[in-house]
C-alpha positions in Angstrom: -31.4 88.4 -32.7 -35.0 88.6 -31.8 -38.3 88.0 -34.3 -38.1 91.7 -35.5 -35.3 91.2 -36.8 -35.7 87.3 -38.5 -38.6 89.0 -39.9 -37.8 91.8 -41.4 -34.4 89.6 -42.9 -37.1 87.4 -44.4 -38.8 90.6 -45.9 -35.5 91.5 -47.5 -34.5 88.1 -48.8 -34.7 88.0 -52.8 -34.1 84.6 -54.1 -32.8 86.2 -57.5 -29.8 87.9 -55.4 -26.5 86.4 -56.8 -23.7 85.3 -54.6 -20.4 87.3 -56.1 -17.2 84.3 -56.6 -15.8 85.1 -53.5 -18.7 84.8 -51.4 -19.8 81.7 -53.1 -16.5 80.4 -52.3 -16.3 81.0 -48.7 -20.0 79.3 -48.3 -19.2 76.3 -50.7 -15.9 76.0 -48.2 -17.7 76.4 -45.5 -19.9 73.4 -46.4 -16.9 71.2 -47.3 -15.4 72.1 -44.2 -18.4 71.1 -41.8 -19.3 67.9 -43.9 -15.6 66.5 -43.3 -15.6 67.4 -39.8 -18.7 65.3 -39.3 -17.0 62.9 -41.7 -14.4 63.0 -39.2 -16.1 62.4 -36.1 -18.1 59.5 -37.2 -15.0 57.8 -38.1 -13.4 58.1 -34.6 -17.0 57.1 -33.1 -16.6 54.3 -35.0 -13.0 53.5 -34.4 -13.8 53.6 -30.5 -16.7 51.4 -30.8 -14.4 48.4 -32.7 -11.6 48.8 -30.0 -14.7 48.5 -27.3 -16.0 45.3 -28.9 -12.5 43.7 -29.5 -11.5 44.6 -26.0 -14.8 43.0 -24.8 -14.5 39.9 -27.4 -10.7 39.3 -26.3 -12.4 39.0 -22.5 -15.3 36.8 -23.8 -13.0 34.1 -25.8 -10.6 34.3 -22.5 -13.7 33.2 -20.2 -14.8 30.5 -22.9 -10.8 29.3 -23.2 -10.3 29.1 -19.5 -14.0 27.0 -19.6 -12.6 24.5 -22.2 -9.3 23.4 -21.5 -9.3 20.7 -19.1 -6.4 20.2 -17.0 -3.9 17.7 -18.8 -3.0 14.5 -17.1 0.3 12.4 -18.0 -0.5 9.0 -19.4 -4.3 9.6 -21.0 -4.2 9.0 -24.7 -5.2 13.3 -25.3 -2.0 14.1 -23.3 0.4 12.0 -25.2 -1.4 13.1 -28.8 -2.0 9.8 -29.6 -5.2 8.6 -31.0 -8.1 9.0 -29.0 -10.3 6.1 -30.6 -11.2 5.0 -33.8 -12.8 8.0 -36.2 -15.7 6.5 -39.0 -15.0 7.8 -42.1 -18.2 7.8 -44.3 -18.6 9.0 -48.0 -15.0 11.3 -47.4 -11.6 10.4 -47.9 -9.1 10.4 -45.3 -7.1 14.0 -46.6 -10.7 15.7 -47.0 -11.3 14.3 -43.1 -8.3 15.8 -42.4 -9.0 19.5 -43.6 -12.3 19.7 -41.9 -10.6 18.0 -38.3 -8.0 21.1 -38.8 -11.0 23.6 -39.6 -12.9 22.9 -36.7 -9.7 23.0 -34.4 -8.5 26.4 -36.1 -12.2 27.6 -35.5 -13.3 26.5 -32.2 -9.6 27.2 -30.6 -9.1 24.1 -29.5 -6.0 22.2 -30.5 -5.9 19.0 -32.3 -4.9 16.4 -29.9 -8.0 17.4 -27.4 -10.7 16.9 -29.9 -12.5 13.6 -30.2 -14.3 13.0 -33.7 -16.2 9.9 -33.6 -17.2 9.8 -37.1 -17.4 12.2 -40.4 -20.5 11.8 -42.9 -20.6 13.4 -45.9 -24.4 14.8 -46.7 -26.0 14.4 -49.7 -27.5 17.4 -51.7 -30.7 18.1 -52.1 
């Protein structure tokens, strides 16, 4: 199409023109059409980008698992599971100590027996 053309179309163009049903149709179809294609597409851009970051993060917690286990030797108290010292309990009672012990092992990935809490404090609002 070259600018004769486009120009003589936009001589010709009269905004009071009415689309007939069927030709309304097909245009409001069209529409639909492209707007769930896009739709469509950003959906499996997303969809690849979260199995690229889970495939990265499952790497990442692998190099920061293999970096915090320590090599387990028979006979220390961590090996056996048996208390590792004596844990200060301040302001919190011994079940509440107990939930946030098994939070921070749940969260950090690192089991139980190989943490070492020295002392819980409860903080006082402000």
């Amino acid at each position: 199409m070259n600018i004769n053309a486009i120009a003589l179309a936009a001589t010709n163009y009269n905004p009071s023109t009415v689309l007939e049903i069927p030709e309304a149709l097909k245009v409001s179809v069209t529409g639909l059409c492209v707007v769930m294609f896009e739709l469509a597409l950003i959906a499996c851009f997303i969809l690849l980008m979260a199995k690229i970051f889970k495939i990265a993060g499952k790497s990442k917690k692998a190099e920061v698992k293999e970096t915090v286990e320590a090599p387990k030797t028979a006979g220390t108290p961590l090996a056996d599971g048996n208390s590792a010292g004596k844990l200060d309990l301040v302001d919190v009672d011994e079940p509440t100590a107990a939930v946030i012990m098994a939070i921070v092992s749940d969260q950090s990935g690192i089991p139980l027996n190989r943490l070492n809490f020295k002392s819980i404090k409860k903080l006082e609002d402000k």
